[in-house]
C-alpha positions, 0 to 999 in steps of 0.5 A, a space after each residue: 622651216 620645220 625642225 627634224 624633231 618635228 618631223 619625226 614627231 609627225 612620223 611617229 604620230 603617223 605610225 601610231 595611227 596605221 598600228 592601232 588601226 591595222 591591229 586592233 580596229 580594222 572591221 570598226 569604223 566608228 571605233 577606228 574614229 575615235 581611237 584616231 582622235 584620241 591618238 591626235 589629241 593625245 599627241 598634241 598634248 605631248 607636244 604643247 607640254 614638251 615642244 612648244 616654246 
């Protein structure tokens, strides 16, 4: 069962990805790539240092 920190780390992460892609990316798929993996990744190290028991 996830935890509600959990899912609203999700939600967050979700929010961050459709606001940069809506501001900044919305003509430039390759750069829309990237920075959403950037996001991700940037995400998971956040959780794997302040989550992850």
């Amino acid at each position: 069962m996830m935890k509600l920190g959990n899912i609203l780390f999700v939600v967050a992460m979700i929010f961050a990805i459709v606001f940069v892609d809506v501001l900044f990316f919305r003509n430039h798929t390759l750069e829309r790539l990237a920075a959403n993996v950037g996001i991700v990744l940037l995400f998971g190290a956040f959780y794997w240092r302040f989550f992850k028991h």
